[in-house]
C-alpha positions as CSV (number, residue, x, y, z in Angstrom):
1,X,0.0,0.0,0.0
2,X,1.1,3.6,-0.5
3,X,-0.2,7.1,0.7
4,X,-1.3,9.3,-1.2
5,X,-3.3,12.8,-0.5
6,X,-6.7,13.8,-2.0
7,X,-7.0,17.2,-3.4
8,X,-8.5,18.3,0.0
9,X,-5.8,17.1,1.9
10,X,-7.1,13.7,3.6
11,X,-4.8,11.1,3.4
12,X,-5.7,7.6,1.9
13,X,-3.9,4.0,0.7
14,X,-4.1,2.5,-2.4
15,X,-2.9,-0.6,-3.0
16,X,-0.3,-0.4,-5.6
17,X,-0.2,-3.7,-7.3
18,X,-3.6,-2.3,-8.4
19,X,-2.5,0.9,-10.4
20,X,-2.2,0.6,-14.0
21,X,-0.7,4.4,-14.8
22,X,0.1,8.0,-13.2
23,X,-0.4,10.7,-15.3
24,X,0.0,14.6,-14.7
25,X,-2.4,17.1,-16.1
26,X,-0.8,18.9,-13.9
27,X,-3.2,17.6,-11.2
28,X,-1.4,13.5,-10.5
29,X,-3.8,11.4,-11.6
30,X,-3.7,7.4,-10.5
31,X,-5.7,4.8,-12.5
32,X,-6.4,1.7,-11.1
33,X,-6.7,-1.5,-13.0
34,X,-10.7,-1.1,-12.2
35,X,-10.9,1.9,-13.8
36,X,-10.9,4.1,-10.7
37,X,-9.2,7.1,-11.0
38,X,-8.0,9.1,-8.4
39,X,-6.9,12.4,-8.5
40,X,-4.3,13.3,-5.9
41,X,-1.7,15.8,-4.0
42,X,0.9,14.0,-4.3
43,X,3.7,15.0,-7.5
44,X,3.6,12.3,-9.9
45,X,7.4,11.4,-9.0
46,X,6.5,10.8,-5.6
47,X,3.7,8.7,-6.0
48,X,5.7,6.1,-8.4
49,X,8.8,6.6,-5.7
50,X,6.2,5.6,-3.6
51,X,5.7,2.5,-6.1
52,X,8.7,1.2,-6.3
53,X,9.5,1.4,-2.1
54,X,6.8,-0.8,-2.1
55,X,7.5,-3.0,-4.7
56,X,10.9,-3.7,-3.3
57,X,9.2,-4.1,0.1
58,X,7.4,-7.0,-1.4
59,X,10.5,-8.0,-3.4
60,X,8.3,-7.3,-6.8
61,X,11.6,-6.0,-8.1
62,X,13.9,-8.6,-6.7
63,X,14.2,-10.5,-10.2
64,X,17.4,-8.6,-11.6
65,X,16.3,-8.9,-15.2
66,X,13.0,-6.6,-13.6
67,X,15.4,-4.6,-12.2
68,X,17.4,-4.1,-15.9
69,X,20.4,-6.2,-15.2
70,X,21.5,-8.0,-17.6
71,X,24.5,-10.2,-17.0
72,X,23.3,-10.5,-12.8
73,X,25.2,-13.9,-11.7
């Protein structure tokens, strides 16, 4: 999960195994596989710095060739 901040400054979670892209228009904008789209405080560069902190917490990005390294032994 990561935190994110709502336009009106109440903090929520979102699960991020969930989000399918973050866009800035300039407002960050999170869609969720489901559709949902969220609309948030938070820069989009912090929100997928937020992303990968929590992949690597749940070793998502363990696998080097994930990770972009090629010749990993």
């Amino acid at each position: 999960m990561i935190q994110v901040t709502r336009l009106n400054g109440a903090a929520f979670h979102l699960n991020a195994l969930y989000i399918e892209k973050v866009e800035s228009f300039p407002d960050t904008t999170i869609t969720l596989t489901t559709g949902t789209k969220y609309v948030v405080l938070d820069s989009m560069d912090t929100v997928n710095d937020r992303i990968i902190k929590f992949y690597q917490s749940v070793q998502l990005l363990s696998n080097p060739h994930l990770r972009g390294e090629e010749d990993e032994e």
